[in-house]
N, C-alpha and C positions, 0 to 999 in steps of 0.2 A: 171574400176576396176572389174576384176573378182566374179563372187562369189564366197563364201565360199567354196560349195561341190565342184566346179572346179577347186578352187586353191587345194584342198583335195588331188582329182585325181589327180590333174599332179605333185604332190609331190610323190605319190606311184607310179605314172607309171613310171616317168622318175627316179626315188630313187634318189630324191634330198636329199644332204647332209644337216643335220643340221644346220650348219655355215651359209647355205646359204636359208632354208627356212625363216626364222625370215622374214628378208629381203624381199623378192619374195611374202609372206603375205602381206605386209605394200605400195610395189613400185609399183606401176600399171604400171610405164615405163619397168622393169624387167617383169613382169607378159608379156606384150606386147610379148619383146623380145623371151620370153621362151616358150609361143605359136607360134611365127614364126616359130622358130627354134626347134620344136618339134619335126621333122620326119632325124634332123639329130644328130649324139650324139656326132659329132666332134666339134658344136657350141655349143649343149649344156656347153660341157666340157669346152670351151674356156670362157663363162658366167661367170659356176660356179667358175673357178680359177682367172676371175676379183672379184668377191664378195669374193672369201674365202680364198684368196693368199696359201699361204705354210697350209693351214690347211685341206687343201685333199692332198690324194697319187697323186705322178707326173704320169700319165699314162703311166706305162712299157710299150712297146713294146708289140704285140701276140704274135711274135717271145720268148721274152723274157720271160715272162711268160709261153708259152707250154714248154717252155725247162726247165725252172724251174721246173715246176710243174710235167714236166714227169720226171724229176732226182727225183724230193723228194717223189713221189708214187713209183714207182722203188724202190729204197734204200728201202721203207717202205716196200714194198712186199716180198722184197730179206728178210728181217729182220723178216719176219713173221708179219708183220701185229700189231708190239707191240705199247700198247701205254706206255707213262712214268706214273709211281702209280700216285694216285690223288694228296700227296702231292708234289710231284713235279711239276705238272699240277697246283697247286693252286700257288709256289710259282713263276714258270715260267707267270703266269699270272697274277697276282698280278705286277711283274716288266713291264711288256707290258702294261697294264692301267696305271700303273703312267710316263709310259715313251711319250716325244713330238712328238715321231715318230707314233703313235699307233693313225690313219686319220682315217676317211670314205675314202671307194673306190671310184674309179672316175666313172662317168656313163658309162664308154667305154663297148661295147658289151662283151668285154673280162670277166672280173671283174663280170657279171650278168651271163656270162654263168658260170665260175667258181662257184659261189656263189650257182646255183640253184644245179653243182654237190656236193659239199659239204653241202646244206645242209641248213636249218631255226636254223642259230643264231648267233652271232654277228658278223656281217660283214665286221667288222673296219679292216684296211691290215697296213701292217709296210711301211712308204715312202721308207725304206733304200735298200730293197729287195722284195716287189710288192706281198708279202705272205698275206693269210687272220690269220693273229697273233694266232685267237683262236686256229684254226686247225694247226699251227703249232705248238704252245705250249705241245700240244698233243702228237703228234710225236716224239717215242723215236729215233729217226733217224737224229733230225733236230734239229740246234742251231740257237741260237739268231746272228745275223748279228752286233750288236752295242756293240762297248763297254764300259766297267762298268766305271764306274767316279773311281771306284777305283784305274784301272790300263790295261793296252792294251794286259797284259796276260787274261782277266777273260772279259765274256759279261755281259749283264745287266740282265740275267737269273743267272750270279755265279757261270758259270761255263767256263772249259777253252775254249778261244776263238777257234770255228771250232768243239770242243770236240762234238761227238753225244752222248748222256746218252743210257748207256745198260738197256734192260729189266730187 
């Protein structure tokens, strides 16, 4: 069994998910494992999604992700840089907290380098589309990917499906 301050560290160093430190605390066989496999983050990732099944994001692609992320910085640049008013920002976010999709990132390099360009704060990303949700809530450029229980015109933001919100 680990100690305490070591089990500490390798939860901030590696940003173990939630779901999956409780665990990783308590398993001295896991602790094992996740010291072995410390210096690679493709095992790591394959650990945490036996402990945490569907409750981390599936690891996009880099591919997928840079392409994402360079369309939706784009679009936001062409747009002037706008973000949506706050209350819009509170009610687009507000729908992402209560929604099953709204994970921890996976430890993939990707997702950490994203994270350090965006920014200290909540880093939970959408499974459905590999976004970090906060930052995109933000963005008057960008919609929600899921849609609303209500009906397959309108997302879980409430607005129409694809629609970008104008400044």
């Amino acid at each position: 069994m680990l100690q305490q301050q070591t089990i500490d560290l390798l939860i901030s160093e590696l940003n173990l998910p939630d779901c999956f430190t409780e665990r990783f605390r308590q398993d001295s066989q896991l602790q094992y494992y996740v010291t072995s496999a410390r210096s690679n983050p493709e095992w790591i990732a394959q650990i945490i999604a036996r402990v945490c099944g569907d409750e981390i994001a599936p690891d996009h692609s880099v591919s997928h992700l840079a392409k994402t992320f360079a369309s939706a910085m784009g679009r936001w640049a062409w747009s002037g840089f706008g973000s949506v008013p706050k209350a819009v920002f509170d009610r687009r976010w507000a729908a992402c907290q209560s929604c099953l999709h709204l994970v921890p990132p996976p430890s993939s390099p990707a997702y950490v380098l994203i994270n350090k360009v965006v920014g200290k704060h909540d880093d939970r990303v959408c499974k459905m589309c590999g976004c970090n949700a906060m930052t995109k809530a933000k963005l008057s450029t960008e919609s929600c990917p899921v849609e609303s229980s209500i009906g397959p015109e309108s997302n879980r933001w409430g607005e129409p499906m694809g629609q970008r919100t104008k400044r």
